[in-house]
C-alpha positions in Angstrom: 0.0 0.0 0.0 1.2 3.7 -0.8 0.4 5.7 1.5 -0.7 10.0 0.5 -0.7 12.8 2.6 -4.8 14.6 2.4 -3.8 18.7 2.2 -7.0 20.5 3.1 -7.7 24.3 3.3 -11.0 24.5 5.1 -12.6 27.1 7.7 -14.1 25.8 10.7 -17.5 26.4 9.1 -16.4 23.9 6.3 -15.5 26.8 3.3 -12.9 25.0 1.0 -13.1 27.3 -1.5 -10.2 29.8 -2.5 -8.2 30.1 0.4 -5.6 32.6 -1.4 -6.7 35.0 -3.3 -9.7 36.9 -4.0 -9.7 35.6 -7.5 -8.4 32.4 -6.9 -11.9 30.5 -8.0 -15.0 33.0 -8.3 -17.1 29.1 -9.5 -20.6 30.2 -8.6 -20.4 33.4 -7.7 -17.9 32.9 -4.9 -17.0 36.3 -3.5 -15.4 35.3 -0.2 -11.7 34.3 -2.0 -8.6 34.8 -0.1 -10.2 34.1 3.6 -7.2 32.7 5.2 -4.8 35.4 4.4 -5.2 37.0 7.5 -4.6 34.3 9.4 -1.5 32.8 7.6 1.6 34.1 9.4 5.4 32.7 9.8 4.4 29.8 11.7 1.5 28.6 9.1 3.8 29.7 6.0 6.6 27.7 7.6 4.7 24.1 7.6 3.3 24.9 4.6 7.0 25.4 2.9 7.9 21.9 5.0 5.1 20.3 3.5 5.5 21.0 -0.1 9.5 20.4 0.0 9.0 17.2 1.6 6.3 16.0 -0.7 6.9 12.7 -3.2 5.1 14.2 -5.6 0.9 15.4 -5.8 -2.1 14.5 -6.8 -4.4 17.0 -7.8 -7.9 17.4 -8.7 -8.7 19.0 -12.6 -9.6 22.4 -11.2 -6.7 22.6 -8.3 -4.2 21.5 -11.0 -5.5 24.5 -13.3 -5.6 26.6 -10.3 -1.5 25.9 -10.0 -0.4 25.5 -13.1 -1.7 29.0 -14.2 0.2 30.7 -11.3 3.1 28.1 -10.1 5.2 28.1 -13.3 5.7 31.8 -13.4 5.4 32.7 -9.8 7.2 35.8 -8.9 10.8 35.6 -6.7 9.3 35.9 -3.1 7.7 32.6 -4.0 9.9 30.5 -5.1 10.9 28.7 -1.9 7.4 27.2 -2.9 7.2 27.1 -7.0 10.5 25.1 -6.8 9.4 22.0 -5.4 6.1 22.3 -6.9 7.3 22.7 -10.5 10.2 20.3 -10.4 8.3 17.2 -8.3 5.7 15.1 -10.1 1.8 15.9 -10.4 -0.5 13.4 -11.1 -4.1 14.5 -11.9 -7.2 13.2 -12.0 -9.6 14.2 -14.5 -12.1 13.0 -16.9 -12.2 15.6 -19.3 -8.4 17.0 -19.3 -6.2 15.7 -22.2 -2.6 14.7 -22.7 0.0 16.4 -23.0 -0.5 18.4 -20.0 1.0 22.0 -19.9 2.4 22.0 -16.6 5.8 20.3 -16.5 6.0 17.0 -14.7 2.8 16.4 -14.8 0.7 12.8 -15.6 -2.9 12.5 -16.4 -4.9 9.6 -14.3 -8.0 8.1 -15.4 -10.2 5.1 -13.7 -9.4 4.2 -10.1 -7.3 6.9 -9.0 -5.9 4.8 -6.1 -4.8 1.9 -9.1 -3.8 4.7 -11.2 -1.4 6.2 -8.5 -0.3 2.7 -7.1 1.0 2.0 -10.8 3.1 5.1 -10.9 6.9 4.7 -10.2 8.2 7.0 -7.3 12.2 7.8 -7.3 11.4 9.9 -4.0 10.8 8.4 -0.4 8.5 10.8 0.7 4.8 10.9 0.5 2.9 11.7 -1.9 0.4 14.9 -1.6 -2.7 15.3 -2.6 -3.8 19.0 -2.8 -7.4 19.4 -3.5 -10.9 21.1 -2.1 -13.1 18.6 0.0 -15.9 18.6 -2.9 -13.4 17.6 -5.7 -12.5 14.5 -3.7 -15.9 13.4 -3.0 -16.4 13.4 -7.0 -13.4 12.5 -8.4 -11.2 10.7 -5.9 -13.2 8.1 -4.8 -10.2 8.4 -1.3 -12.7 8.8 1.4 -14.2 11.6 2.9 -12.5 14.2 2.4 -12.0 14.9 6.2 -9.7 11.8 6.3 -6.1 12.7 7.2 -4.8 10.5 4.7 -5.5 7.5 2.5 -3.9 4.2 1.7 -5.0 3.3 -1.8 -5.4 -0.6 -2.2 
């Protein structure tokens, strides 16, 4: 069994929805965008940063991968301690209507059973994988659990 690491932005009121930036996803008329800026200071930024260095690779959802790979790849210089490992470190995404080649370097597109799918891929790291995602996403196209679940083993 391989084991991934569940990354979950959510308020205690269960909002998942863009957590960065006011823009970030406006899908149904979302105007609340960027809510946990406020709260995200050196301590939060720091375990974020540990996180995504020490991350196998991710596995993404269609609209968190879009999300990324419209920002990540051309991030400006004070984020960079983040685009690094996020552009260099292999995404796997799972998506029905997404096609091949993917823009975003490093990146594979899964289809079927997302837990088979990621089982089959080789892994030259030791870490865990991460998957980065909004609760809802997982619940349609992850088949992982709920998506409160700290983490999944995929079978």
């Amino acid at each position: 069994m391989r084991k991934v690491i569940a990354n979950e932005w959510m308020t205690l009121d269960g909002v998942v929805q863009a957590p960065s930036y006011a823009d970030e996803d406006m899908t149904g008329g979302f105007g609340h965008g960027g809510w946990h800026a406020r709260y995200f200071d050196d301590l939060s930024m720091n375990w974020v940063i540990e996180n995504v260095r020490g991350a196998g690779g991710y596995l993404l959802g269609r609209g968190t991968y879009e999300i990324f790979a419209a920002h990540w790849p051309s991030a400006p210089e004070e984020q960079q301690v983040l685009a690094q490992p996020l552009n260099a470190l292999p995404k796997y995404v799972a998506s029905t209507t997404l096609d091949e080649p993917l823009g975003w370097q490093n990146s594979t597109l899964l289809r079927g059973d997302i837990g088979t799918e990621s089982n089959r891929r080789p892994t030259h790291y030791e870490s865990v994988p991460q998957r980065w995602s909004t609760a809802w996403s997982s619940c349609r196209t992850g088949r992982l659990g709920p998506p409160s679940s700290a983490h999944w083993r995929s079978q």
